[in-house]
C-alpha positions as CSV (number, residue, x, y, z in Angstrom):
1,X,45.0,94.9,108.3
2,X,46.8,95.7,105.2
3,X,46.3,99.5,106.1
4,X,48.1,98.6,108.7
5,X,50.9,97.6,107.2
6,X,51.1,100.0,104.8
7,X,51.2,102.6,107.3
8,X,54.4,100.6,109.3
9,X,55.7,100.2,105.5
10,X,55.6,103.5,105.2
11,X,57.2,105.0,108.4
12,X,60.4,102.4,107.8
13,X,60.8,103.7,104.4
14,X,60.7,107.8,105.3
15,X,62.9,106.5,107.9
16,X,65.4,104.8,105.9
17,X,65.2,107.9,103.8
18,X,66.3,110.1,106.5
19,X,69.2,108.3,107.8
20,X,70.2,108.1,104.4
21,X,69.6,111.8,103.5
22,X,71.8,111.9,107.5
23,X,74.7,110.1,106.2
24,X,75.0,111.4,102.5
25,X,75.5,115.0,104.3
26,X,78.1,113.4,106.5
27,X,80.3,112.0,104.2
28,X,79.8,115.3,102.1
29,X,80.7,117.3,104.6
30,X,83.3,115.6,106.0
31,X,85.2,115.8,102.9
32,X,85.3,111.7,102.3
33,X,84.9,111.8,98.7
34,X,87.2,114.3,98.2
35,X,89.7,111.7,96.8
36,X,87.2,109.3,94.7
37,X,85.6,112.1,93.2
38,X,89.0,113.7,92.1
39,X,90.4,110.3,90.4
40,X,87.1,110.5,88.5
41,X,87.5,113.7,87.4
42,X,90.3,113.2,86.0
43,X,89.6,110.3,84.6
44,X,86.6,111.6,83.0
45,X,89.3,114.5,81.3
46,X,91.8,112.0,80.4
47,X,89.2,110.4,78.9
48,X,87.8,113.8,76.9
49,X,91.4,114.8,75.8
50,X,91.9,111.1,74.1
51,X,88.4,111.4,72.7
52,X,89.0,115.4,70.9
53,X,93.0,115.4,70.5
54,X,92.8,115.1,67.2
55,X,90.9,118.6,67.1
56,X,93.7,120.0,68.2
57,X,96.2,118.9,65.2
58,X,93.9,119.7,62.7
59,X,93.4,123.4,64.4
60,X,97.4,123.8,64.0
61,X,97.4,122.3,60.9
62,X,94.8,124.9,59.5
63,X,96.9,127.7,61.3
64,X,100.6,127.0,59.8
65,X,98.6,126.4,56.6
66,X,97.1,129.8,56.7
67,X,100.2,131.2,57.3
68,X,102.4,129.2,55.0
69,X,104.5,127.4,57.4
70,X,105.8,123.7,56.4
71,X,106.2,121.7,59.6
């Protein structure tokens, strides 16, 4: 009996995997997170230009220093 089940255990899960798997490809292909995926990516930059900015100044610092420029 519980061989049984199993079995029916495992042919609900393979096919919960493959409408999953169907409507991933769907909503991939059909361009749906186009627009969530975009605010995230720029979030995620935003986020990396707050986090290294500072490299920046103290790259242009070191250049006008090199060169003898007061700013």
């Amino acid at each position: 009996m519980t061989q049984i089940w199993r079995e029916k255990r495992r042919d609900v899960f393979l096919l919960n995997e493959r409408v999953i798997l169907i409507v991933m490809l769907a909503v991939v292909w059909s361009g749906f997170l186009d627009g969530p995926l975009t605010l995230l990516n720029d979030a995620v930059w935003d986020l990396l230009d707050l986090g290294t900015g500072y490299i920046d100044q103290i790259a242009y610092s070191m250049y006008y220093a090199s060169i003898g420029t007061v700013i």
